[in-house]
C-alpha positions in Angstrom: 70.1 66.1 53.9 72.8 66.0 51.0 73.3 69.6 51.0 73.7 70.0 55.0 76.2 67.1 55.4 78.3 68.0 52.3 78.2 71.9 53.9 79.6 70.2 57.6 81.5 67.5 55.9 85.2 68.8 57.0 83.9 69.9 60.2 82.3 66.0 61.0 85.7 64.7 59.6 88.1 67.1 62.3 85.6 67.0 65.0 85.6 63.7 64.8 89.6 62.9 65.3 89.2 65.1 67.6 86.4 63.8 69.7 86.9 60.0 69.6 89.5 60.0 71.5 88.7 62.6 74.2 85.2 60.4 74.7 87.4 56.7 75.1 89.1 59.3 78.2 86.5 60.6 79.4 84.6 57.5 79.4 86.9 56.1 81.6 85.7 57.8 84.6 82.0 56.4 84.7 83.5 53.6 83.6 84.9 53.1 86.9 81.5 53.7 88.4 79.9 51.3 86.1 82.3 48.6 86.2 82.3 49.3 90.7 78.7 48.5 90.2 78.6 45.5 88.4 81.3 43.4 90.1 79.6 44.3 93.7 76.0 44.0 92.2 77.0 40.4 91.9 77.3 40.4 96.1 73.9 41.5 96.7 71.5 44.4 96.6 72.4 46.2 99.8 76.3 46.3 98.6 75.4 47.4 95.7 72.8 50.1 97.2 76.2 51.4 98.8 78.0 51.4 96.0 75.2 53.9 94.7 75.3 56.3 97.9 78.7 56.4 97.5 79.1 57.0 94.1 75.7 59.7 94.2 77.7 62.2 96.7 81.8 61.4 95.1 80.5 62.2 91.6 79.3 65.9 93.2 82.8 66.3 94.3 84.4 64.7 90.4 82.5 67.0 88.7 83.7 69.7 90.5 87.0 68.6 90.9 87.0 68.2 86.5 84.9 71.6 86.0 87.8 72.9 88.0 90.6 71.8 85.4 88.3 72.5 82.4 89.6 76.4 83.5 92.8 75.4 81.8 91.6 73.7 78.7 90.2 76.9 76.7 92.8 78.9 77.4 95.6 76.5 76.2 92.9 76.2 73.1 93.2 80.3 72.6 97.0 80.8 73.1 98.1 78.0 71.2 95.7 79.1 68.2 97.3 82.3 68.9 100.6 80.9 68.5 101.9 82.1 71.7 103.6 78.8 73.0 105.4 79.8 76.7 102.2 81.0 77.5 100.5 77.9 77.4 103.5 76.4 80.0 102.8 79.2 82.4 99.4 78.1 82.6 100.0 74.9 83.0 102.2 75.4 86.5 99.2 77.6 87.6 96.9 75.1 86.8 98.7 72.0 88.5 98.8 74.3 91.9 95.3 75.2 91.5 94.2 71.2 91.0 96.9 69.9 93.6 94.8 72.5 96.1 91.5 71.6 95.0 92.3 68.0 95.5 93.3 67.8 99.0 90.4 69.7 99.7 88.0 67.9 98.2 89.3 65.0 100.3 89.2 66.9 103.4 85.7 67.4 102.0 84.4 64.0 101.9 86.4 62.9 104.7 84.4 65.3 106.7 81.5 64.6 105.0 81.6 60.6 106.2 80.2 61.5 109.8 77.0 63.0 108.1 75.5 60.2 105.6 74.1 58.9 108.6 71.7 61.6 108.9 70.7 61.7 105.5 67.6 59.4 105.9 69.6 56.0 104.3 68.7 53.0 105.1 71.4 51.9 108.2 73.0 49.0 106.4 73.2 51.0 103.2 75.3 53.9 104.9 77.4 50.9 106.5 78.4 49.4 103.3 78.9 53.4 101.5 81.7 55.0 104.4 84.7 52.8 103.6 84.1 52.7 100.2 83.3 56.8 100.3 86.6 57.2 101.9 88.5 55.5 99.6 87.2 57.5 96.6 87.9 61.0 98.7 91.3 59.9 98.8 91.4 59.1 95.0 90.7 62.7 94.5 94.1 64.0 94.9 96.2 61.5 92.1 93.1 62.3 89.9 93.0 65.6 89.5 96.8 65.7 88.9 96.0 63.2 86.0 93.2 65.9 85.0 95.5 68.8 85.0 98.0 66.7 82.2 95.3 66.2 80.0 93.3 69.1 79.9 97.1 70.1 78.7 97.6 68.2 76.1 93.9 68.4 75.1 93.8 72.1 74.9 96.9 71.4 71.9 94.8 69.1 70.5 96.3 66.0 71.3 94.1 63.6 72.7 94.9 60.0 72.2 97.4 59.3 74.6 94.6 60.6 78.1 92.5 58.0 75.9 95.3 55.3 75.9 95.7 56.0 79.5 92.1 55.7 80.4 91.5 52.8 78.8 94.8 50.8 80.6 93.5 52.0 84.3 90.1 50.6 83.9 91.2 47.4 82.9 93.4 47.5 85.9 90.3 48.3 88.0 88.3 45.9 87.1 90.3 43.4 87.2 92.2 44.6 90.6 88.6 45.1 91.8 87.3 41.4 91.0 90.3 40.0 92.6 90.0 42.4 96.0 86.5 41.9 96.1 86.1 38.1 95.9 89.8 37.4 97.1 91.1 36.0 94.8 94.8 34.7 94.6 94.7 34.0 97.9 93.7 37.4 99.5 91.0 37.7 101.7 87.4 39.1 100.5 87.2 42.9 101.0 83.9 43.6 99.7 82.9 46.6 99.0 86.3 48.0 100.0 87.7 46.0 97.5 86.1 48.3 94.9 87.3 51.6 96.7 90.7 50.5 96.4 91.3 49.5 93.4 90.0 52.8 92.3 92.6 54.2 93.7 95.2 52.3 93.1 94.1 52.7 89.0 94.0 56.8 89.5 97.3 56.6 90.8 99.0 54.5 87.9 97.2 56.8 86.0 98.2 60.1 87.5 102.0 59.3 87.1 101.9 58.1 84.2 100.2 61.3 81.8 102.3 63.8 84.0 105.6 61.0 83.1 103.8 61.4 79.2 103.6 65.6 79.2 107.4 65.8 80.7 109.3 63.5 78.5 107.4 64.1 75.1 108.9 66.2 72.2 105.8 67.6 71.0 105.5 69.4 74.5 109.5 71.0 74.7 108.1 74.5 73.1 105.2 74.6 75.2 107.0 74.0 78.3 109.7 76.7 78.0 107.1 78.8 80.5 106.7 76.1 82.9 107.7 77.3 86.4 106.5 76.1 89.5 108.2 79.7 90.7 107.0 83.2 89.7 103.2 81.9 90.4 100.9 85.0 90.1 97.3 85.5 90.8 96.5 87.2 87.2 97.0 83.9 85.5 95.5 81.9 88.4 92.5 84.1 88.5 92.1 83.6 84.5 91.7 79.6 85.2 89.5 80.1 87.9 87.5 82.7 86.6 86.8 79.6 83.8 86.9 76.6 85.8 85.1 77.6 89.1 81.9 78.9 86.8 82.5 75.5 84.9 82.4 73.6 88.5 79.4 75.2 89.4 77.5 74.1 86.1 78.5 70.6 87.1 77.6 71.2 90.5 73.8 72.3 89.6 73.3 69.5 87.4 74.8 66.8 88.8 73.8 67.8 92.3 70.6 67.4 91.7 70.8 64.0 90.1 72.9 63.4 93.8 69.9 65.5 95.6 67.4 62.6 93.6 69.6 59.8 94.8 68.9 60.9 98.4 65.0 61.3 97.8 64.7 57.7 96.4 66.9 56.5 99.2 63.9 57.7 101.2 61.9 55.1 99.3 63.9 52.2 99.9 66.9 50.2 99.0 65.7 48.5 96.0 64.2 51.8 94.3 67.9 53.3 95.0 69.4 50.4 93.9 67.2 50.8 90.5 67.9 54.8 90.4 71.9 53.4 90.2 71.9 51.2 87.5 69.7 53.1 85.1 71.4 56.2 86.1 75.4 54.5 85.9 73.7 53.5 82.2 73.0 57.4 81.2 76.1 58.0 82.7 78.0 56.4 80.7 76.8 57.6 77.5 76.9 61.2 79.1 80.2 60.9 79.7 80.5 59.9 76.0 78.6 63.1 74.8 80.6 65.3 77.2 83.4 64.5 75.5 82.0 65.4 72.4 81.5 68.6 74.1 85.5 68.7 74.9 86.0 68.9 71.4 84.0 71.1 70.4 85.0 73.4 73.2 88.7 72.8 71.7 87.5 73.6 68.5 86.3 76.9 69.3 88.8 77.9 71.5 91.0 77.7 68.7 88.9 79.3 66.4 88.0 81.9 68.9 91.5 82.6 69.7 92.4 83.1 66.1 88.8 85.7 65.6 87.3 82.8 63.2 84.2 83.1 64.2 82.2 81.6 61.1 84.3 78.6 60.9 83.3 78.8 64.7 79.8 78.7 64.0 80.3 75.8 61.7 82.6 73.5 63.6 80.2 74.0 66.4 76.7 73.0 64.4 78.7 70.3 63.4 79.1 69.5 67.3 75.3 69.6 67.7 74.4 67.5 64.2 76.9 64.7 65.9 75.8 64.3 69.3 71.9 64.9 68.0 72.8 61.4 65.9 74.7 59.8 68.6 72.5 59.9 71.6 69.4 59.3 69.9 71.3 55.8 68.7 71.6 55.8 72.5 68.1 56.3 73.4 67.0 53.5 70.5 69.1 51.1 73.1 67.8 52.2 75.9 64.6 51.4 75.0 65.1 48.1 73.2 67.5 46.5 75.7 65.3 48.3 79.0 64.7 44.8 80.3 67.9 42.8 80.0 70.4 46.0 80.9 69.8 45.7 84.5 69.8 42.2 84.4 73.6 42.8 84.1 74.3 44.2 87.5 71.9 42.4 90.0 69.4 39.4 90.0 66.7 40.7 92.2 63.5 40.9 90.0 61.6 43.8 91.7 65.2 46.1 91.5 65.0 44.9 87.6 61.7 45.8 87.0 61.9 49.3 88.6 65.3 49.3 86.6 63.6 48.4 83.0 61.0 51.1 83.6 63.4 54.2 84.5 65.8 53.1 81.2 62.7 53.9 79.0 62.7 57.4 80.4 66.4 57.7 80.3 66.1 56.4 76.8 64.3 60.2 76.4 66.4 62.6 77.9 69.3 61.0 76.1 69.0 63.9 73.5 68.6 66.9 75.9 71.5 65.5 77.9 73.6 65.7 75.1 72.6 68.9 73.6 73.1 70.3 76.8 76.5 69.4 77.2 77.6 69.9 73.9 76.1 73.5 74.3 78.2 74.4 77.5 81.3 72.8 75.9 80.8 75.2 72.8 80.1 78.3 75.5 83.1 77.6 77.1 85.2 77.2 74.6 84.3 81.0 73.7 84.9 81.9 77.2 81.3 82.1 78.0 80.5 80.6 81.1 78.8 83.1 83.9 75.1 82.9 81.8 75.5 79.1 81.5 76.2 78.9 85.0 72.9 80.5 85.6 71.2 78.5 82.9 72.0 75.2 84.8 71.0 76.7 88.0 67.4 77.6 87.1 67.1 74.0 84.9 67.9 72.0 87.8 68.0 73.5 91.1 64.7 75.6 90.4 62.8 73.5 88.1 64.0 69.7 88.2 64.3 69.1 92.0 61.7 70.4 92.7 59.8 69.1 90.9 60.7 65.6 91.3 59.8 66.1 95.1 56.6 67.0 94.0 55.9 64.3 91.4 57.6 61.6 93.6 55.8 62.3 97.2 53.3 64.6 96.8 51.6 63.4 93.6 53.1 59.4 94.6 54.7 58.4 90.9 57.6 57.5 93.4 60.7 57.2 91.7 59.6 57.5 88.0 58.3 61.0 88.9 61.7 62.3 90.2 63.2 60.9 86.8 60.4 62.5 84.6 61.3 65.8 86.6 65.3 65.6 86.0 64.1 65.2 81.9 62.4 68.0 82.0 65.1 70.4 83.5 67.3 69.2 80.7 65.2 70.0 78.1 65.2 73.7 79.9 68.8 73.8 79.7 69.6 72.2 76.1 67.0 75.2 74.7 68.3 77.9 76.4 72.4 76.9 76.0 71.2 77.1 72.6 69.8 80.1 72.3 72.4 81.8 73.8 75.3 80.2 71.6 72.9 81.2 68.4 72.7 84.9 69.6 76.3 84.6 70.5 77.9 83.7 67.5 75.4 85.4 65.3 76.2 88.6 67.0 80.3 88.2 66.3 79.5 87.3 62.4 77.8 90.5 61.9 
């Protein structure tokens, strides 16, 4: 054990500085979720049933909107480690077109997509509470992919405590905006669950115009930027981020699709088993979101190296990736499991929604370690600019084995909502081994 940290030690120590910061940030968006969910949990289980609709088909549409700007992150990571500075400002204008676009239409998407939840199989009330506050988050879309496009930036150079700053600062404001819209406070009048919906937006705003006000005005930006045009756009550079972030999108899209795609198949068993499905899954959200931004870092990492044809301290920096998020979510798990009963107690006082709660948290408690592995793993992939066999990966783990399979455990075999979570475990183990056996052959193959 000795020998293999003192081997990794300087790679723990960088990745580290790295990370922390970039997992405060990207905390921050489940964050929103989680804190949505507690402060309308305290209103009652059908609200907060809504809350979970809502959030189950919007974080479809995040993900894709943030595996979208994680095309500009690597290739910041590689010019900058190859010292070619404009470059990295030319991407940047191509980027914030590409996210500006991708923004409004994922608001037209949901917008669109408000005239169908009633025809998903939800219970009536349920859908009544989620379209308002669906709508609201559509809208939120556009402000936060501008944010995303800054900080991918500034990430891909490796600096990544002011997104964290940032992150941290807008959820405050949302929950506290959020409490006081909600429960009208200060003399305003109760909104509800629209409450919730707003001040989300309002926070992804502040925080939109603020890390684009940060990137402009900073010195440690003015040689990057000299290749910043919003003119002269052309679809070589475009199609470089793309060819990146809409493979990236998709891997987000197969996994957390079919969490979504689970979300609708408990809503089939009622609003207390959905409710249940929200709070243990806004739980493993939050300390996915943590291990994702593990993954950013190491993606950085080897970006960097990549671009500068270091591929053993590739290798290195990126086992150190694994040995850290191996630690951190089996810490998580450990939690989990200890604290399965008084977690859910924290977001709604129903006893049946808590028991059904405390049971899924022990099997969330497992797939903890594959949910990190995995992530780290396609972080590491893309960070070498491997991202097409991933994609795949993903697809088969999810789409092919996991959803289906949680139909079949759930209905056809009647474990209900506890089979559909067993299933989802199992397709991330599929994707945490194969991710890394392809990152083993990879970098094996460029040390020879």
């Amino acid at each position: 054990m000795k020998k293999i940290y003192s081997k990794y030690k300087q790679h723990y120590n960088s990745n580290f500085y790295l990370a922390y910061p970039v997992v405060i940030s990207q905390l921050g968006h489940t964050l929103v979720a989680l804190s949505d969910s507690i402060i309308i949990g305290q209103t009652g289980t059908i609200p907060l049933a809504g809350v979970s609709l809502g959030n189950s088909i919007f974080t479809l549409f995040l993900v894709t909107g943030i595996g979208i700007s994680y095309g500009l992150t690597p290739l910041i990571a590689q010019e900058n480690g190859r010292k070619n500075y404009p470059e990295c400002g030319r991407l940047l204008s191509h980027s914030l077109l590409i996210n500006l676009i991708t923004g409004f239409l994922l608001f037209l998407l949901i917008f669109g997509g408000l005239f169908a939840l009633e025809h998903l199989g939800q219970p009536v009330e349920v859908v009544k509470q989620a379209k308002p506050f669906l709508g609201l988050l559509g809208l939120s879309a556009i402000p936060l992919m501008i944010f995303l496009t800054f900080k991918q930036f500034a990430e891909g150079l490796g600096f990544t405590k002011q997104a964290m700053k940032i992150s941290i600062w807008g959820n405050i404001i949302n929950i506290f905006l959020g409490i006081i819209l909600v429960f009208g406070l200060l003399g305003i009048k109760p909104m509800g669950i629209v409450g919730v919906g707003i001040a989300t937006l309002v926070d992804r705003l502040i925080m939109a115009i603020t890390m684009s006000f940060y990137v402009f005005r900073s010195k440690r930006f003015r040689k990057y930027l000299t290749g910043f045009r919003v003119k002269n756009l052309n679809f070589e550079r475009g199609g470089s981020i793309l060819g990146i972030g809409v493979p990236v999108a998709m891997q987000y899209i197969f996994e957390v699709g079919a969490f979504s795609g689970a979300a609708i198949m408990i809503g089939w068993m009622g609003a207390k088993q959905l409710a249940a499905h929200q709070i243990a899954l806004s739980l493993a959200a939050l300390t996915y979101m943590m291990a994702s931004g593990i993954s950013s870092a190491a993606a950085i990492r080897a970006g960097n190296n990549f671009g500068q044809k270091n591929f053993n301290e590739l290798r290195l920096s990126s086992i150190a990736s694994y040995h850290m998020v191996i630690v951190f979510m089996s810490v998580c798990a450990l939690l989990f499991m200890i604290a399965n009963k008084f977690l859910p107690t924290l977001y709604v006082r129903d006893p049946q929604v808590i028991y059904i709660a405390s049971g899924l948290l022990i099997i969330a408690g497992f797939f903890q370690l594959f949910d990190g592995l995995q992530v780290v793993g396609l972080g590491i992939l893309r960070g070498m600019g491997d991202v097409k066999i991933p994609t795949a990966i993903t697809l088969i783990a999810y789409w092919v084995i996991g959803l289906p399979l949680g139909y079949i455990l759930g209905f056809t075999f009647g474990y209900g909502v506890y089979g559909v979570w067993w299933s989802l475990l199992l397709g991330l183990l599929v994707a945490a081994f194969l991710l890394f056996l392809r990152f083993n052959y990879l970098t094996r193959k460029m040390q020879n």
